[in-house]
Structure formats: structure tokens, C-alpha cells
C-alpha positions in Angstrom: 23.5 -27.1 -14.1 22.6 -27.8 -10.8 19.1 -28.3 -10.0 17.0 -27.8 -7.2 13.6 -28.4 -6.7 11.6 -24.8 -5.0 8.7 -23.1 -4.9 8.1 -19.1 -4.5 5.6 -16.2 -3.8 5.9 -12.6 -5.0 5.2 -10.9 -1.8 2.2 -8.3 -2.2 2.8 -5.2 -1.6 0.9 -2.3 0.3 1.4 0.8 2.0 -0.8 3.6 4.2 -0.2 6.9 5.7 -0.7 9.8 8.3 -1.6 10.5 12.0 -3.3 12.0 14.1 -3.8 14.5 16.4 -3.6 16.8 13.2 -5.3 16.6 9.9 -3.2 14.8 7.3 -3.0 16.4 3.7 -2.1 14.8 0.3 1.7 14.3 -0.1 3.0 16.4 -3.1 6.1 14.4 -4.0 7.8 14.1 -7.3 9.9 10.9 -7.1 13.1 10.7 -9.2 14.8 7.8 -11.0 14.3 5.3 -13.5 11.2 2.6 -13.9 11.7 -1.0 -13.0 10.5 -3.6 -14.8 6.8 -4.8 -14.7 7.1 -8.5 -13.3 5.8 -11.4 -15.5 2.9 -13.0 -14.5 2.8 -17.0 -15.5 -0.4 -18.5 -15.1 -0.6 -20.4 -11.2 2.6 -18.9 -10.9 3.6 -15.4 -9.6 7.6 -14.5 -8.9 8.8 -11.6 -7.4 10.5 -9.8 -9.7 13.3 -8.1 -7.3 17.0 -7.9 -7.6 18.8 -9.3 -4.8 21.6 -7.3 -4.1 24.4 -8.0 -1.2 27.7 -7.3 -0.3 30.7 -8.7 0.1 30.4 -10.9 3.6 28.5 -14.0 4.2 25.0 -13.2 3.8 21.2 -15.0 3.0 18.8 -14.5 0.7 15.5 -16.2 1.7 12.6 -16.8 -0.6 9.2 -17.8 -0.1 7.1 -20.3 -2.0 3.5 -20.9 -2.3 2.2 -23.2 -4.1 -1.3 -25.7 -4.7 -1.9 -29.2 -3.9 0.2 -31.3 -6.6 2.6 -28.7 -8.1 6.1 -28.0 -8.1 8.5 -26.3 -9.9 12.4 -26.7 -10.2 15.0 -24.4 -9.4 18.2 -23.8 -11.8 21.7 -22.3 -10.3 24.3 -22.1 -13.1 27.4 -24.5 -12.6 29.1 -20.9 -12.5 27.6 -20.0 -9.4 29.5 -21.7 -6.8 28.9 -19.1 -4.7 25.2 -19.8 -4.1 23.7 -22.7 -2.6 20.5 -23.8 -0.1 20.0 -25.1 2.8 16.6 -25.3 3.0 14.5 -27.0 0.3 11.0 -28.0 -0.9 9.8 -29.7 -3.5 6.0 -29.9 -3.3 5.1 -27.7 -0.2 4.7 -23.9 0.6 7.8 -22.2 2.7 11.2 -20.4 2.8 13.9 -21.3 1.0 17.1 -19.9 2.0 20.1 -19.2 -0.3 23.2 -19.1 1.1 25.5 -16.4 -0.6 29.5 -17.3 0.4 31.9 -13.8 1.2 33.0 -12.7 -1.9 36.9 -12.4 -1.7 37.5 -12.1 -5.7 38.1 -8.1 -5.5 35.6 -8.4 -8.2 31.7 -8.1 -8.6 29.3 -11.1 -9.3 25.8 -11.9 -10.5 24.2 -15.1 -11.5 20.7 -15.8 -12.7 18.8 -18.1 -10.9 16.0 -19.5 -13.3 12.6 -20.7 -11.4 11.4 -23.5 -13.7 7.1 -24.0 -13.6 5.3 -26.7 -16.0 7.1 -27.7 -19.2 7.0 -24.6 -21.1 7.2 -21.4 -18.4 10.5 -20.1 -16.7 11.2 -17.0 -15.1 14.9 -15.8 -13.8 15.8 -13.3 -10.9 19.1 -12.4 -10.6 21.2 -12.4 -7.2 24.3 -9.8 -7.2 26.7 -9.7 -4.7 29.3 -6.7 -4.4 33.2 -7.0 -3.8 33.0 -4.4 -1.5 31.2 -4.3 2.4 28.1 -1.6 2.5 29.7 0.7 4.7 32.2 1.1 1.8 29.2 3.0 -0.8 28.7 5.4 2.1 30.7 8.3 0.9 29.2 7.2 -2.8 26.5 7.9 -1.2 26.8 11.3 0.1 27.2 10.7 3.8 29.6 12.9 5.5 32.3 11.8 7.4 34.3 8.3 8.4 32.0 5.5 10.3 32.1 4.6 13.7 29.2 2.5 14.2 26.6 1.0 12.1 23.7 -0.9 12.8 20.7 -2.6 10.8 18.0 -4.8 11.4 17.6 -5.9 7.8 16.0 -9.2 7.4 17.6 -11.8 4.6 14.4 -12.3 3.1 12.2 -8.8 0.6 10.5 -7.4 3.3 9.7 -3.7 1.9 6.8 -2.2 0.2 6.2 0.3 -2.6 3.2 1.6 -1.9 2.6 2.4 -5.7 2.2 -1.1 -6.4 -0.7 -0.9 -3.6 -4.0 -0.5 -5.5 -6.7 2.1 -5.6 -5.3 3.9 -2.4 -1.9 4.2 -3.4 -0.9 7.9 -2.9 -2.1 7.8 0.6 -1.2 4.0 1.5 2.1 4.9 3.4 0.5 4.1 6.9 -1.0 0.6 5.9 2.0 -0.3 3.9 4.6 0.9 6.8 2.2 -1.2 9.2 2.4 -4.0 7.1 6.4 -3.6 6.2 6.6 -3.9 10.5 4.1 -7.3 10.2 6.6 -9.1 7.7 9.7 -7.7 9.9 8.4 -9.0 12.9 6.5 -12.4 11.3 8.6 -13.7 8.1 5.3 -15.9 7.7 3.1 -12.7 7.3 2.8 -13.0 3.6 -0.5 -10.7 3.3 0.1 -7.1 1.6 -0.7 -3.7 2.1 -3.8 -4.1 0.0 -5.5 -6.4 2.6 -4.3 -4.1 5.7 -6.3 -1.2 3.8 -9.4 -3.8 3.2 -9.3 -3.7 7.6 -9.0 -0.2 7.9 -10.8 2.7 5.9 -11.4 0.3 3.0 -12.8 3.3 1.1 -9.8 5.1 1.0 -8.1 8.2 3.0 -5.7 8.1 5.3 -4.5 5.9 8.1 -4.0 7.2 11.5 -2.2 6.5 15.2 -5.3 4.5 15.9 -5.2 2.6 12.6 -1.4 1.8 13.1 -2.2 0.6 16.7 -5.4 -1.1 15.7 -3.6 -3.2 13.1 -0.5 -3.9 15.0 -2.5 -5.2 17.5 -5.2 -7.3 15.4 -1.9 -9.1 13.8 -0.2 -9.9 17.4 3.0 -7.6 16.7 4.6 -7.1 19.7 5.1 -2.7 20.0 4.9 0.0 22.6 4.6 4.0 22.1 8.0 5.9 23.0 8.2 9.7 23.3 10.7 10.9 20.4 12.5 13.1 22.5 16.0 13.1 20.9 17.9 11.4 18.1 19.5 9.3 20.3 16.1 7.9 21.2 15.4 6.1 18.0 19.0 5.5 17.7 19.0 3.3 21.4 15.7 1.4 19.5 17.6 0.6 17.0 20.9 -0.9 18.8 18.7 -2.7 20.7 17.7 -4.8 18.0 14.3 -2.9 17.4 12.7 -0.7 14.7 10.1 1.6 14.1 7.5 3.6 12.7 7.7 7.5 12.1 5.4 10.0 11.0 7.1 13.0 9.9 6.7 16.2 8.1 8.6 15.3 5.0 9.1 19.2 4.7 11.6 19.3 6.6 14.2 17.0 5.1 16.4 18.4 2.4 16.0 17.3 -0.8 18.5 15.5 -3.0 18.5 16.0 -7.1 21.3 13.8 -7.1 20.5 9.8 -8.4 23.2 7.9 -7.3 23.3 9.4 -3.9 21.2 7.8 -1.3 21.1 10.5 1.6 17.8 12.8 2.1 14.8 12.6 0.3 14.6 11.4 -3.4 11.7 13.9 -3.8 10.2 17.3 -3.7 7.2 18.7 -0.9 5.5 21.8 -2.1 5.1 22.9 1.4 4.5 21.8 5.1 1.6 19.9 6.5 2.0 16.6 4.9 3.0 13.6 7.2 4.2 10.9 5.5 4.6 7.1 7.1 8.2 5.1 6.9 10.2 3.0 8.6 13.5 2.9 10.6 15.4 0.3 10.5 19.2 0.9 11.3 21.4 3.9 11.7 24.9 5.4 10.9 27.2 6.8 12.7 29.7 8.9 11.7 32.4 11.4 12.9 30.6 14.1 12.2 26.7 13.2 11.9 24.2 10.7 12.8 22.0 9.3 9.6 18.9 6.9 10.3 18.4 4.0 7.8 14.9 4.3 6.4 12.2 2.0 4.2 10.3 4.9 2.9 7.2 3.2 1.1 7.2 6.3 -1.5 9.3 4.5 -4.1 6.6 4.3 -6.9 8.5 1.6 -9.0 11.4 4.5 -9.2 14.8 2.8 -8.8 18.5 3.3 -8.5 20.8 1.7 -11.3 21.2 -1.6 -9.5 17.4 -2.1 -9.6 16.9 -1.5 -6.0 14.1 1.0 -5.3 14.4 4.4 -4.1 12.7 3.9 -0.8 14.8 1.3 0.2 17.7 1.8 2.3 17.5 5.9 2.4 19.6 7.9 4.4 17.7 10.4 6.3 20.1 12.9 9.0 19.2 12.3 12.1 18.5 16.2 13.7 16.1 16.6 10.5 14.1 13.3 11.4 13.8 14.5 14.9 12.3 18.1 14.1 10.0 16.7 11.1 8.2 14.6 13.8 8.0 16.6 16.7 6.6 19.2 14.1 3.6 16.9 13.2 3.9 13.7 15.1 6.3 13.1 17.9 5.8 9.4 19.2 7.5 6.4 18.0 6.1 3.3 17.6 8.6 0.7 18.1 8.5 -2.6 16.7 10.0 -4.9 19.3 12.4 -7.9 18.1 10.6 -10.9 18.3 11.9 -13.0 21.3 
């Protein structure tokens, strides 16, 4: 076994919701999908418990570690796993450690556990999975229509996205301070605070976060954003080839549900009626021969997962006409999140 001495920090997570001009109501979703795994909790040592999951090319997977004065911990990769290495390490201070993941050219899947080793006695493993096939290669899998002819997203290599059911007290109507706080660890990989303290600087007693809110925090945090008119798909889809991405505020209504579980395109869940704006984040887009999707981080994932562990929220497929007429209906301005320079 190869060992290598690292140090990590489950990355809190927190989410808000709403805008103004009009009066936001409760969100009456029913999430599908299967519960996730409660993560362990070692004393002085908290992991995140998520499944990283790439595909076939070259890719990253950056970690972050926090620790005290005088500890450490090591890091175990199996002998197996010549696939994985570092290039960045630390022994006995706080930062990012970056796993390099080579292109996978076996025709076949892989996974390999990666144990994080903490005193004598206290271990805890997250496992790193890497698909034989490129992503664009699950879309029709995934329900979208048509054959690709351009696809773009501003992913980061390192678990930026937030369930806002793991956000406390406030967590059915943390959309906004979690999408707010989704954009801070985007645009800041040091930004390491959760949604939880974004609510504790805005409406700390609860209900929901609007335009001002967003604004108010973006600015208080230094995250470089300006207010764009969504006007047409194409819009937000010029945001995001430009390397940006951005917050929405739609009428969930108005996006067509999808029973089915292994599908990834339209919502995962059910709105009883109109009038409830919801906060989420775009991040990429898909375009196809016959349709335009958007690549969303909806916060509304409630610890509900797909079968490869990775939550429901993360990495949706929303069509692009119905994202345009859900936010002119209740909130029609983007808020674009500008790639830092």
C-alpha cells in the first residue's frame, strides 16, 4: 500500500430560497430516490462522506483538509489503484489535496477505496469511481433527446454542491442561502463555510431569502456578479460558454416532472401547484439536435440519490424553453456568477 500523509474537511452544507418582487410560498415537493448513507463522525475528525464519481478522461478530484495544531492523519491508496495519485500533499497543515485520476482506456469500470487514516484506532474510506465511458455518452440513459453538438460545464474538480436538507432548522426553505453559498465555493475553492452560516447573516430566524438577500451576501463575501435580463434561452446559454454560471429563481411549476429514477432530465419531484419559486444553480448546458437542456445544482436533493450515490440535485437536466418560462413567470433576472479572473 502506498501511503500518503493528508488531511480533510467535510464541507458543510447549506441552502436558502425565493425572490422578490412577489411573495414566495412553501415548496410542495416530493423528492424521489433512495437514502444515502449518514456520514461517520470520528471525534476531531469529520470526512465527507461523498462518492466521487468521473468519467473516462483525465480528470481531478480535490479534497480539502482541516486540521488542529499537532495532528495529522495518513492517507491509504491500494497498490491496485495505479490510476490515482497526488500532486499536492500535506502532512500537518490545513489545504487542498488534489488527486489525479489518469483516462481510463480499460473498456471497463473502476473504483478503489481510499482509506483516510486519523489516530491509531479510527479510519474512514471514500471511494473514487471512474466510468469507462465519457459523460456525454449517459445522455440518452438519461432521457435527453437527440445527438450532441455542443456541451459545456463549469464543474469544479473539487464537492462544491449543497443539499439543503442537510442545512439545519431552515431546511425546507434554505434553497436561496444554500444556492448563494453553492456560487461562494464556485467562485472561492477556499470558501469552506456552509449554508447554515449564510442563513445565521440573513433572516437567522427563518423564512425565505430574497433578491436583496442573494445580492446582500454575494456582495459581503466579495463574489464578483452582475444582474442580466433573462430574455431568452440563449441568454443563459452565452453565460455559460463564457465560462460563467448562475443563479435562477423559477416557478418549479412549470418544469415536467419525471417518475423515472435513472433518468436525469426534468424534475425528480412533484409541485402541487404554481407560486412556489425555488433557488438552483446553472452551471453548463447541452446541446443537442433537437433541444437545448441546462445543467442544474438544484439544492432540493434531501439525501435522495441516484444508484451511483450521487444526489438527485446534482447534475439535473432541466429543458431549456421550460427554464425560461418558469422564470419569467416569477422571477426573470439572472444573477451571473462571473469566473474568477
Amino acid at each position: 500500500m502506498r501511503r500518503l500523509h493528508l488531511l480533510f474537511l467535510a464541507i458543510a452544507l447549506t441552502v436558502c430560497s425565493c425572490a422578490d418582487p412577489y411573495e414566495p410560498k412553501p415548496s410542495p415537493y416530493t423528492p424521489g430516490g433512495s437514502d444515502n448513507t449518514p456520514t461517520a463522525v470520528i471525534k476531531g475528525f469529520t470526512l465527507d462522506n461523498s462518492l466521487f464519481y468521473r468519467y473516462s478522461p483525465e480528470c481531478q478530484v480535490a479534497v480539502h483538509v482541516s486540521i488542529e495544531d499537532g495532528m495529522s492523519y495518513d492517507v491509504v491508496i491500494p497498490e491496485t489503484a495505479g490510476w490515482i495519485s497526488t500532486s499536492t500533499l500535506h502532512n500537518d497543515k490545513s489545504g487542498y489535496v488534489n488527486f489525479d485520476i489518469s483516462a481510463n482506456t480499460t473498456g471497463k469500470d473502476r473504483s478503489a477505496l481510499v482509506e483516510f487514516k486519523y489516530g491509531p484506532d479510527s479510519s474512514k474510506k471514500i471511494t473514487i469511481s471512474q466510468s469507462a465511458a465519457a459523460k456525454q455518452d449517459f445522455f440518452a440513459e438519461w432521457g435527453l433527446e437527440g445527438s450532441v453538438v455542443q456541451t459545456v460545464s463549469n464543474d469544479r474538480p473539487y464537492n462544491w454542491y449543497i443539499d439543503q436538507g442537510d442545512t439545519g432548522t431552515y431546511s425546507s426553505v434554505n434553497c436561496g442561502p444554500s444556492s448563494a453559498t453553492m456560487c461562494a465555493k464556485w467562485f472561492n475553492p477556499e470558501y469552506l463555510a456552509g449554508a447554515e452560516a449564510a442563513r445565521e447573516e440573513y433572516s437567522p430566524t427563518g423564512g425565505w431569502w430574497y433578491a436583496k438577500d442573494i445580492d446582500a451576501f454575494l456582495t459581503a463575501h466579495k463574489i464578483s456578479y452582475r444582474k442580466v435580463q433573462f430574455a431568452t434561452a440563449e441568454t443563459l446559454k452565452n453565460e455559460i460558454a463564457n465560462g460563467n454560471i448562475a443563479i435562477l429563481n423559477p416557478d418549479m411549476y412549470y418544469f415536467t416532472y419525471n417518475s423515472n429514477n435513472t433518468q436525469r432530465v426534468n424534475k425528480y419531484y412533484q409541485s402541487s401547484g404554481t407560486g412556489s419559486g425555488h433557488y438552483l444553480v446553472v452551471k453548463g448546458f447541452v446541446q443537442t439536435d433537437s433541444k437545448l437542456y441546462f445543467e442544474v445544482y438544484d439544492p432540493w436533493s434531501l439525501g435522495k440519490t441516484y444508484l451511483d450515490m450521487t444526489r438527485k440535485g446534482m447534475d439535473r437536466y432541466y429543458a431549456g424553453e421550460e427554464t425560461l418560462k418558469a422564470c419569467q413567470v416569477w422571477y426573470s433576472t439572472l444573477v451571473v456568477i462571473q469566473k474568477p479572473s
